[in-house]
BABAMI-833177 format. One record per residue (C-alpha): x, z, y. Coordinates in steps of 0.1 Angstrom, whole numbers, padded with zeros to 4 digits, always signed. Layout:
BEGIN
XZY ...
//
This chain:
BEGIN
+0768+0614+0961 +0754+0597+0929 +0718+0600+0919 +0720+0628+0895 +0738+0650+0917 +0704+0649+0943 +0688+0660+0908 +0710+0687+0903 +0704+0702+0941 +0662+0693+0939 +0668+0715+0909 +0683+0744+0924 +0681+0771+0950 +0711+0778+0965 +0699+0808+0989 +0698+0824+0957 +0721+0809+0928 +0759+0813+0935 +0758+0781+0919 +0780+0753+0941 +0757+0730+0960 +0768+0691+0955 +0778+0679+0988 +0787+0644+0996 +0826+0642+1006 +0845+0618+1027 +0876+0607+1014 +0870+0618+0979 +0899+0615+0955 +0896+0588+0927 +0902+0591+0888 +0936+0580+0896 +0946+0603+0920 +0945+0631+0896 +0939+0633+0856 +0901+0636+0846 +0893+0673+0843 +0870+0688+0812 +0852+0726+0810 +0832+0740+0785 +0808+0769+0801 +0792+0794+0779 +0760+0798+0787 +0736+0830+0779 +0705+0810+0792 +0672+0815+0775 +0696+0805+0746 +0728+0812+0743 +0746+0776+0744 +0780+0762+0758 +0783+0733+0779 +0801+0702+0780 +0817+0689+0812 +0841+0657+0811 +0849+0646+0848 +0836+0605+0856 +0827+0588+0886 +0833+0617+0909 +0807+0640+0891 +0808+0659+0858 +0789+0643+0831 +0769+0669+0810 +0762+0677+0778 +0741+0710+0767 +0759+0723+0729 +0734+0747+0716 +0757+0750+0684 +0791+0751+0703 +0821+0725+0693 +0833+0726+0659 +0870+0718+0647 +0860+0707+0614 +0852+0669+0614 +0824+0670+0591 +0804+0690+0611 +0779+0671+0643 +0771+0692+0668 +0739+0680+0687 +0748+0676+0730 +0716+0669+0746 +0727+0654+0778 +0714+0669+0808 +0720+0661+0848 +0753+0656+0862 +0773+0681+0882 +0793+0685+0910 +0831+0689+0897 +0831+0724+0920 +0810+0736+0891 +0839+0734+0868 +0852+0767+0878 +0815+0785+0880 +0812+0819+0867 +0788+0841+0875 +0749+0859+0867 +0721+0824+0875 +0691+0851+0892 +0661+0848+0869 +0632+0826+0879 +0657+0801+0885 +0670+0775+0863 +0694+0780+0839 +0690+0814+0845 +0715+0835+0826 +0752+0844+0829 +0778+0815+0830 +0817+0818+0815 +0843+0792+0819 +0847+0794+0782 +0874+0761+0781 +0892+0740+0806 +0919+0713+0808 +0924+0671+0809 +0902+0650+0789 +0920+0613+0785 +0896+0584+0772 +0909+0562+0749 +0885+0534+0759 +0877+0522+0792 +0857+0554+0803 +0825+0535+0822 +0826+0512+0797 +0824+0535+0765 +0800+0560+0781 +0775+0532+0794 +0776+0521+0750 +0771+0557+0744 +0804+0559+0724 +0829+0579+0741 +0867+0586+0724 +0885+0605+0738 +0913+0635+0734 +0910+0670+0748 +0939+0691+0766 +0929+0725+0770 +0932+0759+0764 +0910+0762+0733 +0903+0726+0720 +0927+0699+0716 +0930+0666+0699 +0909+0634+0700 +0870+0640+0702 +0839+0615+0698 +0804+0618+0719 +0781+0596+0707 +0747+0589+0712 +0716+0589+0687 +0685+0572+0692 +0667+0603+0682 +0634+0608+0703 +0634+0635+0729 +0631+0640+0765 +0664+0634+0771 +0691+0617+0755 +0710+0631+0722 +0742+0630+0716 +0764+0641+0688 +0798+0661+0695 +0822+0658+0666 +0861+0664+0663 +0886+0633+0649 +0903+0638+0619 +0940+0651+0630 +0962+0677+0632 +0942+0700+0655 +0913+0700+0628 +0900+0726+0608 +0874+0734+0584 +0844+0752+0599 +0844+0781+0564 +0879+0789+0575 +0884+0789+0611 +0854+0794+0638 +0868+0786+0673 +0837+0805+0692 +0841+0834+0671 +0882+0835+0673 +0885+0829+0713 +0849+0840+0729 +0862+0848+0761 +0864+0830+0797 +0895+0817+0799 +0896+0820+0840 +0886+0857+0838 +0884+0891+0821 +0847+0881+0815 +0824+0874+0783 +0793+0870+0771 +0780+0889+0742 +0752+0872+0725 +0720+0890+0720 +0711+0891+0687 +0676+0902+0671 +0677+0937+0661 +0666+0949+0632 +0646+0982+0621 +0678+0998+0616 +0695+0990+0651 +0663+0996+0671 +0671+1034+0664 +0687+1050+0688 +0726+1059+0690 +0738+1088+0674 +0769+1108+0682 +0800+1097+0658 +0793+1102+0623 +0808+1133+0603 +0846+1138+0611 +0870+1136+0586 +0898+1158+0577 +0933+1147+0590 +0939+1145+0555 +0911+1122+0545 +0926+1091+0569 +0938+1071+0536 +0897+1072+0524 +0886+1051+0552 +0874+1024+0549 +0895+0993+0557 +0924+1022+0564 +0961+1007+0543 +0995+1021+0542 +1021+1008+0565 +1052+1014+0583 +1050+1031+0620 +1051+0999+0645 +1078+0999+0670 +1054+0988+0697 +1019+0984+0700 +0997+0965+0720 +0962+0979+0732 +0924+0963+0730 +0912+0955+0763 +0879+0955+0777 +0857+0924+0793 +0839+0926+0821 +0801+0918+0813 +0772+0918+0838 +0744+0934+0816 +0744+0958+0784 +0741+0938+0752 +0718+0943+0727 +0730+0959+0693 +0747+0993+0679 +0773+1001+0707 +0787+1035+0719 +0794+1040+0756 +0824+1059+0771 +0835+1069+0809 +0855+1041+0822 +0883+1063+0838 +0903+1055+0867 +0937+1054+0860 +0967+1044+0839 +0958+1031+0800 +0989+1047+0780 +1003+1043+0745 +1014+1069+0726 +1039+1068+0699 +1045+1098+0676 +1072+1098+0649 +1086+1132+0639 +1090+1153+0668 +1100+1122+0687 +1072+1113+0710 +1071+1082+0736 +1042+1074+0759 +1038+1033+0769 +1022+1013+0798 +1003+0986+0785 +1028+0960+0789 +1052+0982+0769 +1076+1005+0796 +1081+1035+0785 +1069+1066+0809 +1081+1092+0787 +1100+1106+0812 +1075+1107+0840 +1051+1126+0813 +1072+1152+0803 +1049+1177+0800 +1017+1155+0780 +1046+1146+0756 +1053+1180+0744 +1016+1184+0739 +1013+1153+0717 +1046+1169+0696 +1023+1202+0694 +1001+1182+0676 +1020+1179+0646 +1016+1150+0633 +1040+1129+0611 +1037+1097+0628 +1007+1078+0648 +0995+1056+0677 +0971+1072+0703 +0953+1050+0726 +0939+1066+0761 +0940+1071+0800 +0960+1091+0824 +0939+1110+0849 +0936+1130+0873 +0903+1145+0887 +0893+1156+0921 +0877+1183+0932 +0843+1170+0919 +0860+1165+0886 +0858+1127+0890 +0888+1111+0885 +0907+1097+0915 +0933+1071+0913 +0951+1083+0945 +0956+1122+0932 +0970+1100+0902 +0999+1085+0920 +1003+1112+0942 +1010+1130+0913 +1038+1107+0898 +1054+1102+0934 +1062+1139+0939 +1070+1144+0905 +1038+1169+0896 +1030+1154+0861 +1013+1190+0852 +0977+1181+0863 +0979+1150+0848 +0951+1151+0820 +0953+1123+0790 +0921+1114+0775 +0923+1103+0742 +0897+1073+0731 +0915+1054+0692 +0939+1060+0669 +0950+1028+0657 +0974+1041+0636 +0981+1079+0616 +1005+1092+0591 +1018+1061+0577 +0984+1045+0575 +0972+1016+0597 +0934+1024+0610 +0933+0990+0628 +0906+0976+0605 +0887+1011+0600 +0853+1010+0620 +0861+1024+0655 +0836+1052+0653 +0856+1066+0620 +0888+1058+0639 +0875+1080+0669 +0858+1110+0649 +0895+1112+0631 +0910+1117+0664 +0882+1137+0679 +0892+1161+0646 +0929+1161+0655 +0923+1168+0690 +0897+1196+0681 +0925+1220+0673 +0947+1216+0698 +0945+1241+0730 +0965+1224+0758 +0946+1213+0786 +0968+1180+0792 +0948+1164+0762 +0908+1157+0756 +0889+1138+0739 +0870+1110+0756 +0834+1114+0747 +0810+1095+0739 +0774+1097+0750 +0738+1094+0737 +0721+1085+0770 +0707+1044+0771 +0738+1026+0790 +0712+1019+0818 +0706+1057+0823 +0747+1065+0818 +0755+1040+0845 +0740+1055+0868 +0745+1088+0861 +0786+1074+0861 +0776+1053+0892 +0762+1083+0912 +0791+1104+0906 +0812+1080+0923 +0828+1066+0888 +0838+1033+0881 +0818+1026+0855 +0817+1024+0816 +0832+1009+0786 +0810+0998+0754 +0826+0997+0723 +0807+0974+0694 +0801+0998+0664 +0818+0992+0631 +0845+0969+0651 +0880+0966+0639 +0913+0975+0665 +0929+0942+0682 +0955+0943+0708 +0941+0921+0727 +0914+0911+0751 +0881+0919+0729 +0842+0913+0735 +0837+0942+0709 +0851+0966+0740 +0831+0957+0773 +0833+0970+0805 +0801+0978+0834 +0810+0987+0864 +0789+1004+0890 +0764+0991+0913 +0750+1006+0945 +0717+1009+0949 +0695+1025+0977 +0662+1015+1002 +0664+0985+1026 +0640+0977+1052 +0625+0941+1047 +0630+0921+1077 +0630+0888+1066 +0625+0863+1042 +0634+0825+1036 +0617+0794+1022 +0625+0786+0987 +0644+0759+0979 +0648+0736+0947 +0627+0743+0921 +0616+0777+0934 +0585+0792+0945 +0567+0814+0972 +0600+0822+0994 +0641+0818+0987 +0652+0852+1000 +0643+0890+1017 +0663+0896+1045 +0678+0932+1047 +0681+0957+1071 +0695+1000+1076 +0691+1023+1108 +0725+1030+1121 +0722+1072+1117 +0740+1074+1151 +0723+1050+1175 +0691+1046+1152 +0694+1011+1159 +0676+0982+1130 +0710+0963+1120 +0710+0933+1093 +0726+0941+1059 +0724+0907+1042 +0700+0889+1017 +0686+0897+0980 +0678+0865+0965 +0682+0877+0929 +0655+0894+0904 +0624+0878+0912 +0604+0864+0883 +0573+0841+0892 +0550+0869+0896 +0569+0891+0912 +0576+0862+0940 +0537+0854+0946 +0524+0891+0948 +0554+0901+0972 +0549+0868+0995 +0515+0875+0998 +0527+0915+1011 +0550+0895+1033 +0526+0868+1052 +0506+0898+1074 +0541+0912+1088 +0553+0877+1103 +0570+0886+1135 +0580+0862+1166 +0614+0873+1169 +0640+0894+1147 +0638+0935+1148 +0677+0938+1138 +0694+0940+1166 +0723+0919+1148 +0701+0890+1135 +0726+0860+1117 +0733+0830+1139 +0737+0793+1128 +0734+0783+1095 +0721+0818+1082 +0688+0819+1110 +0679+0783+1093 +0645+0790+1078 +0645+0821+1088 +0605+0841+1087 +0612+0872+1108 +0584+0901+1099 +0578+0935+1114 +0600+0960+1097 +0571+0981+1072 +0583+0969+1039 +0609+0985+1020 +0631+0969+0992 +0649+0989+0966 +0683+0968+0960 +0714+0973+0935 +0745+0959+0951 +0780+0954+0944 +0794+0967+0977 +0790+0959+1015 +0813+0938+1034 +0828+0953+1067 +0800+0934+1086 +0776+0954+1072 +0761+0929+1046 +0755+0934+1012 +0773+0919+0978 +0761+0906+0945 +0725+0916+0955 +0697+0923+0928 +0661+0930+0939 +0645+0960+0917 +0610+0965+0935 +0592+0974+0966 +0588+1012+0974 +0561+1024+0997 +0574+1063+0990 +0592+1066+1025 +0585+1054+1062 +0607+1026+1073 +0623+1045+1100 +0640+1067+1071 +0662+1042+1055 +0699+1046+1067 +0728+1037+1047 +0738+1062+1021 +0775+1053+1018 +0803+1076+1034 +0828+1061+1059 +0863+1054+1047 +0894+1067+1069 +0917+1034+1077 +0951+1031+1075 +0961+1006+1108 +0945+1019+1139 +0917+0995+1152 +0912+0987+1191 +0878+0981+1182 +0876+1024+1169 +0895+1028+1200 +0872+1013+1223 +0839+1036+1215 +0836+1058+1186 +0830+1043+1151 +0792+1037+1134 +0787+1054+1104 +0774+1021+1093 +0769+1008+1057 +0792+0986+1061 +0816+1012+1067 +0821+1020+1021 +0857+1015+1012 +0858+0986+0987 +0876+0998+0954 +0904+0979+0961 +0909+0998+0992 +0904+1028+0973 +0935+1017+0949 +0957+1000+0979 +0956+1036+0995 +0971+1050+0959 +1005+1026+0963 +1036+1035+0964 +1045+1032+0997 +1013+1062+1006 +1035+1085+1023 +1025+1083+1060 +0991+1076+1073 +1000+1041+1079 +1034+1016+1074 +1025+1000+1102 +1038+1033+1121 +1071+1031+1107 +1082+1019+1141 +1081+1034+1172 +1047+1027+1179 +1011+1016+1163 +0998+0979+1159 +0966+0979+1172 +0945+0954+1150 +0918+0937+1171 +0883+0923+1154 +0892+0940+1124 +0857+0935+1113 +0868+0899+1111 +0863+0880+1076 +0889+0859+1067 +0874+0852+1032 +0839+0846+1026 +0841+0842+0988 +0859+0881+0986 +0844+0895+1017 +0883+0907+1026 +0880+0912+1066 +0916+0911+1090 +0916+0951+1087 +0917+0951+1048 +0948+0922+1051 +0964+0946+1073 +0961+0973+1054 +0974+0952+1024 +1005+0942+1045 +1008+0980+1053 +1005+0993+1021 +1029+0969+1004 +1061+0970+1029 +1083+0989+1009 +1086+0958+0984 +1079+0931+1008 +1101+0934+1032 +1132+0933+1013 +1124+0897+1010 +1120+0894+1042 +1146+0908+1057 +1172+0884+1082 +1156+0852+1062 +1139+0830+1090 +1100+0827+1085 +1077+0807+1090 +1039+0816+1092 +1003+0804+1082 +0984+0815+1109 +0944+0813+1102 +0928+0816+1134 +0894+0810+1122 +0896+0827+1087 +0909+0807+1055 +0881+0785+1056 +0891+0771+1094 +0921+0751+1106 +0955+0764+1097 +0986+0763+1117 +1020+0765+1100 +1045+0779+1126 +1080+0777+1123 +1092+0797+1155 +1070+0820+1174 +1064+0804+1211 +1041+0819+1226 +1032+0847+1199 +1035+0878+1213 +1043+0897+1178 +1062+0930+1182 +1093+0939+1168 +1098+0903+1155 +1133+0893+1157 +1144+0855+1176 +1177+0834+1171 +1174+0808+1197 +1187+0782+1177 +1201+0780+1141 +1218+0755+1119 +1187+0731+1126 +1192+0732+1164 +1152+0751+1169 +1149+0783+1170 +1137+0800+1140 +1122+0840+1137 +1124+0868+1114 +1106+0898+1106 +1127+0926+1093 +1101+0957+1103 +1069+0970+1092 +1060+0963+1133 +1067+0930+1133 +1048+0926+1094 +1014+0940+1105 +1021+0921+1146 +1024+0887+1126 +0989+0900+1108 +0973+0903+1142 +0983+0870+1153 +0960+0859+1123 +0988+0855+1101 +0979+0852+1062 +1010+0837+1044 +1046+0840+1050 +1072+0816+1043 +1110+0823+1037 +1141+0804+1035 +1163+0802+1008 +1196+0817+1028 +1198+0846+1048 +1212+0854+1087 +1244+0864+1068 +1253+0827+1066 +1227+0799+1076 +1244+0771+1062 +1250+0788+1024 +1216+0794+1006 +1216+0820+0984 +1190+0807+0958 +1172+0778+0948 +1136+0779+0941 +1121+0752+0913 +1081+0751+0920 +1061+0740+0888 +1034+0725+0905 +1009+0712+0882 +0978+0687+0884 +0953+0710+0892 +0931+0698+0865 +0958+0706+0835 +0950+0741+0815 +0972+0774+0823 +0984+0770+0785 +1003+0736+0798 +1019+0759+0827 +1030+0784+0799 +1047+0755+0781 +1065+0740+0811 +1077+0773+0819 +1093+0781+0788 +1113+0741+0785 +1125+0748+0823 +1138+0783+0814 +1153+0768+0783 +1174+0740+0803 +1183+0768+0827 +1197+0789+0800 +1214+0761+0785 +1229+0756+0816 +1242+0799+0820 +1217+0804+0852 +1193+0830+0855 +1161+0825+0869 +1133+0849+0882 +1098+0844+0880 +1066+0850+0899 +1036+0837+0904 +1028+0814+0935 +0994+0825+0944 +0981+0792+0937 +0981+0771+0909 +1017+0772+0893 +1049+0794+0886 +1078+0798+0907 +1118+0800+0891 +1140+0818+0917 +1178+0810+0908 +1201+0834+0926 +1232+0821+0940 +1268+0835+0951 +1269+0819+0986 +1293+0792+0979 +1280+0759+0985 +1260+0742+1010 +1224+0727+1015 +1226+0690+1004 +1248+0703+0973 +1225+0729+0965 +1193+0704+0968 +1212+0676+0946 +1217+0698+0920 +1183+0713+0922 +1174+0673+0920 +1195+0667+0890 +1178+0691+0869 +1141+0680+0876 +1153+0643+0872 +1171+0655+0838 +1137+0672+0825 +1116+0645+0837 +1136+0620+0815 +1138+0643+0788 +1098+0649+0785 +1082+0618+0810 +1045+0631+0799 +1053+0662+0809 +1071+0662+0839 +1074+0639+0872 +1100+0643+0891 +1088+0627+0924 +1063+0642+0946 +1027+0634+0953 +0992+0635+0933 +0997+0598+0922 +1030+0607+0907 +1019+0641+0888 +0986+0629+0869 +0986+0645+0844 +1013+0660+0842 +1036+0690+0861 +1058+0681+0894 +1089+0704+0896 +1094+0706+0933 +1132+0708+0944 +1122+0701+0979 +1121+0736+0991 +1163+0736+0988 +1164+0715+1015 +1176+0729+1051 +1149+0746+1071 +1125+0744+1036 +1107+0779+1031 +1088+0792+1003 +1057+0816+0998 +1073+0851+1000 +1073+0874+0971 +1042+0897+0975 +1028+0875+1005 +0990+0866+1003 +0980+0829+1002 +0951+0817+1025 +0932+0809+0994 +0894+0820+0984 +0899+0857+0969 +0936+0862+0984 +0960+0857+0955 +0992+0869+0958 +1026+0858+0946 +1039+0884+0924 +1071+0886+0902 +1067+0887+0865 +1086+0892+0832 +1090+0860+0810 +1070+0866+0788 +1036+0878+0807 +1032+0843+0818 +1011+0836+0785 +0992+0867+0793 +0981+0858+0827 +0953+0833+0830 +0966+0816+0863 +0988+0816+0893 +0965+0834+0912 +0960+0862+0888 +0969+0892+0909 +0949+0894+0947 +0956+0918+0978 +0929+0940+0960 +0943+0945+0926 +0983+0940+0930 +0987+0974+0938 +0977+0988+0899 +1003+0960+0890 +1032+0977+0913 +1022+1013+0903 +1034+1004+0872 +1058+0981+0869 +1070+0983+0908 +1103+0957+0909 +1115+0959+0875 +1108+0922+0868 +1132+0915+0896 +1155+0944+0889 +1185+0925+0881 +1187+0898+0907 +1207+0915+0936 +1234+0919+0910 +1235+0889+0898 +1265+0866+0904 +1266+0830+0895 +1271+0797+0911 +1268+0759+0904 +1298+0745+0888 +1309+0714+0881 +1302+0718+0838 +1266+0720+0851 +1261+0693+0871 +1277+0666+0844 +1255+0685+0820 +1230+0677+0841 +1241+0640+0850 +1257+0639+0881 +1288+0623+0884 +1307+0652+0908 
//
């Protein structure tokens, strides 16, 4: 580990920053193993700035921008250099606590390859560094050079090349156009100074204008009815901005589009399929409305008994056909009687529709309101009623179908009383102590149990006066009766349990621990022996031993994640459990078990994934031998890929002794034998490309775009759409979905015909064809030293006794990605392979279910000899 990387952990306390630590690996990877990465992180520190990243020597050299990079060559942007860091920073996001430095919130604002035109040590020892930029944002060749200003530390200048990806500064800001992370639905919305006039505070929406009066708007022009229409989408922001903004509920449930045109009405998902006819009955109330044509924006709820809106009564709803309680609250009209509103401000755009809706009696439609409260005080008014949150909208800010930072979204955070039972030793270049230790009173045994660490919202003053409060409570030995072992104990000042801690939290793991914690004061209001967890207890889906053994603690721990919330709303949420679909229940032992540290997702929660999702997952499996990644010791442990299942004693899984290979090989055709495999500490399941119907004939072929890991998504989109073009050149259809990981997957469906070795050559031919078409695009031969740089399509999984990661199977991966089947063109819209996770791919099947793959059971094709000479083979 270099010298500046010791700088960069002196500098930092990682107890309390979610920061990566550098750590000094063996066996690291050199500069030609892989292509040189670059990130750009927009930083919200005590300035907002964006920093610049370029990968050398095994650390990333850094550059603080205050102005941002500019496209237009005349412009130098001043990069004050600053310590190295560890390359595990490139992917950072997240709040840096204050107190600490660098605090403020972090975005991944750019990413990709950076490729020196100069010998790299050389150049950057001269202070003249060349070089061009691959991302997502910036391209083209760049120049870093260094001044001999005066200063602390070393300035640099940042300036773009003349070329083709160059443009004038008057014309075309890049940080203005493209603010957002690209790894994320996350932002940063600067904080600008308000003036007299914004310091007021927010109104309700101006006057409403007449129906009539849409044409006088402001910004408002005539213009045919689209045909479809893409909606603004919200991004995610840890904090309120500063500024004129108006706050809505953020509603749990399905964002719809509305199209009106005569008395024809059609109601759209966001990714355009039409739901018309699941909404009968809202559609008729948008015809009552009379309008001659428009575009309505808004939600599909429905509320519980408490009026909240509850994402489970939602889909309950659509299963058994009961679209009647189904309310749809209204928040833009983009577009109304042959005039496009898109560029009207969007508090006249909403007081238009507020006007339209005003008349209108049926219960199915309502206005979404806004409110006058401070967002702080809304939140937690929205937070307290068990809502998900809010969403801002910037006033006076045009319509955009597409991801905006003038629409942002809060969501909720828990906060209650902890008793303080702890505290560590600061670290880096913090004072008086790291972090408080946390504990509740189980409400059933009264026992002190540990609930995790706050090491976040501290200033300097706060950390002295609160030490000092802390230093007469030192205990000998820990009052929890669950104190952390190993690693967690290090450092560890245990204290007599008087001292309570209010805390806002994200949620609580299954453990009991919390998430994303922020300190907000000490309270002295209530005796310690008061504070128990405030959270209810969640009903689980796959029967626990663990519940069996002695009844269940009404622990913190025990609050349902969101995700949980939403995996209970799927589709397949017509028995208690799929994992009962047999003639029996699996019984899932330490389901309190993490597998993930970085999510927090325990065994149980995997479980219930596998459960919840085996209506669509098991047709994929079904008589295809598997093979499993078993994770014994959670993701971050030793895995074991397992081919047959020996000595696994996993229900309802089905054997063949021997196969075409001569070993035996296993199936699992059964929700048993799905959720068995998932107590045998399975994560991942791996499929072959032919079925029991006929071993020796696969019925697909799988082309993997597996890409250096340092090349941007937007280089994934590209390769994607060349590889689909060759395949339609050649008359073969191809499915996509994501892998989970880094790339794509093309599924090519095959009429069982030919066998292995014919399959895999032609599988060959094509990569070999596209890798001598585009050679800096594509290799065509395995390995990290063969694919720097550049996109390795593996053909290797045709092989005999290959498998591939199972459609809707989760990857033993930090956050649990899934691989998920997508339309052609979504793959620009997603920001990675690992875009949907065993939390969220439920809302994803809710609405789109198998459509993407809707076509490929009947379709019939084959490999014939026209291909393979078009191709280059010579039979």
């Amino acid at each position: 580990m270099n010298r500046n990387l010791d700088d960069y952990n002196r500098m930092r306390d990682f107890s309390a920053t979610s920061e990566p630590a550098a750590v000094k690996r063996s066996g690291r990877k050199t500069a030609k193993d892989h292509a040189l990465q670059f990130c750009i992180q927009k930083h919200d520190a005590s300035h907002l700035h964006y920093d610049f990243r370029l990968e050398l020597d095994g650390a990333l050299k850094s550059w603080a921008v205050p102005k941002g990079p500019s496209l237009d060559p005349k412009v130098k942007r001043l990069a004050v250099h600053v310590e190295d860091h560890p390359l595990d920073y490139a992917t950072f996001e997240g709040s840096i606590p204050e107190g600490h430095y660098g605090a403020g919130d972090v975005i991944v604002w750019d990413r990709g390859v950076w490729i020196p035109l100069d010998d790299p040590q050389k150049a950057y020892a001269k202070g003249r560094l060349k070089f061009e930029l691959q991302g997502e944002k910036l391209g083209g060749v760049w120049n870093l050079v260094r001044t001999h200003m005066p200063g602390k530390k070393e300035q640099w200048f940042l300036i773009k090349h003349q070329d083709n990806a160059a443009r004038p500064q008057d014309d075309y800001d890049v940080l203005v156009a493209e603010p957002d992370s690209v790894l994320s639905e996350r932002t940063i919305v600067a904080s600008p100074k308000k003036t007299a006039e914004q310091a007021k505070p927010l109104k309700k929406a101006p006057a409403k204008p007449r129906k009539q009066a849409t044409g006088k708007l402001t910004g408002a022009h005539k213009a045919k009815l689209p045909a479809q229409f893409k909606p603004e989408l919200a991004t995610l922001v840890d904090s309120a901005p500063e500024g004129q903004w108006s706050y809505e509920i953020k509603f749990d449930g399905y964002r719809i589009m509305a199209r009106i045109e005569g008395d024809q009405v059609q109601l759209f998902t966001r990714n355009g399929h039409d739901w018309t006819h699941k909404l009968p009955q809202q559609a008729e109330a948008l015809a009552a409305l009379g309008l001659e044509s428009a575009w309505l924006d808004g939600e599909m709820i429905v509320a519980n008994e408490q009026g909240v809106p509850d994402f489970q009564a939602l889909q309950n709803a659509f299963e058994v056909g009961r679209s009647g309680n189904i309310v749809y609250y209204l928040f833009d009209l983009p577009y109304l009687n042959g005039v496009d509103l898109r560029e009207v401000a969007v508090e006249e755009r909403r007081a238009a529709l507020a006007t339209i809706l005003g008349s209108q009696k049926s219960e199915l439609l309502r206005f979404s309101e806004a409110f006058e409260e401070t967002p702080d005080a809304l939140l937690n008014s929205a937070c307290q009623m068990q809502m998900e949150g809010l969403i801002g909208k910037r006033l006076g800010s045009p319509y955009v179908s597409r991801r905006s930072s003038d629409w942002i979204k809060l969501k909720c955070k828990h906060r209650q009383e902890f008793v303080i039972v702890g505290y560590t030793d600061p670290k880096g270049a913090r004072s008086a102590f790291g972090a408080l230790l946390l504990g509740l009173h189980d409400r059933d045994s009264g026992e002190l149990r540990y609930a995790g660490k706050v090491g976040t919202g501290f200033n300097e003053t706060t950390l002295k006066s609160i030490l000092a409060q802390l230093k007469p409570l030192q205990a000998k030995s820990a009052a929890v009766v669950n104190p952390p072992s190993g690693f967690e104990a290090k450092g560890v000042h245990w204290l007599k349990p008087k001292l309570l801690a209010e805390v806002a939290f994200a949620e609580m793991t299954k453990d009991g621990s919390v998430r994303h914690a922020v300190f907000h004061g000490l309270r002295n209001d209530k005796p310690a022996k008061a504070i128990t967890e405030e959270l209810a207890k969640p009903v689980k889906t796959v029967e626990s031993t663990t519940a069996e053994k002695k009844p269940a603690k009404k622990t913190a721990a025990s609050k349902p994640k969101a995700p949980s919330k939403k995996a209970a709303a799927s589709k397949t949420e017509s028995a208690p459990s799929q994992a009962n679909l047999a003639n029996g229940k699996v019984r899932i032992t330490h389901p309190e078990r993490v597998i993930d540290a970085v999510s927090g997702t325990t065994k149980m929660q995997l479980a219930e994934y596998y459960a919840s999702v085996a209506e669509y997952i098991l047709p994929h499996l079904k008589d295809r031998p598997v093979a499993l990644v078993r994770a014994p010791d959670g993701i971050a442990g030793e895995l074991f890929f397992q081919k047959n299942a020996e000595r696994l004693a996993i229900p309802g899984i089905t054997t063949l002794d021997k196969d075409v290979t001569g070993q035996p090989v296993m199936m699992i055709n059964s929700a048993e034998a799905l959720i068995g495999a998932v107590q045998m500490s399975t994560v991942e399941l791996h499929t072959w490309n032919a079925t029991q119907t006929d071993l020796e004939k696969p019925d697909r072929f799988v082309l993997d775009l597996d890409p250096d890991p340092a090349l941007p998504w937007k280089s994934m989109v590209e390769a994607t759409a060349l590889t689909l073009t060759v395949l339609d050149e050649l008359g073969l259809k191809a499915f996509l979905k994501t892998s989970g990981g880094k790339g794509i997957h093309l599924v090519v469906p095959l009429t069982r015909k030919h066998g292995w070795d014919e399959v895999k050559d032609f599988s060959h031919a094509i990569v070999s064809h596209m890798a001598k078409l585009l050679p800096d695009r594509f290799s065509a031969v395995s390995g990290p030293k063969n694919r720097v740089g550049k996109i390795f399509i593996d053909y290797l999984r045709n092989g005999l006794g290959a498998t591939t990661i199972c459609t809707y199977a989760a990857r033993a991966r930090e956050g649990m990605p899934v691989s998920v089947p997508v339309f052609r063109e979504e793959v620009a819209e997603i920001k990675g392979g690992n875009h949907w996770n065993i939390h969220n791919v439920h809302e994803r099947l809710a609405e789109v279910g198998e459509e993407p793959w809707a076509d490929m059971k009947k379709t019939r094709q084959t490999i014939t000899a026209q291909m393979r000479k078009r191709v280059g083979m010579k039979k």
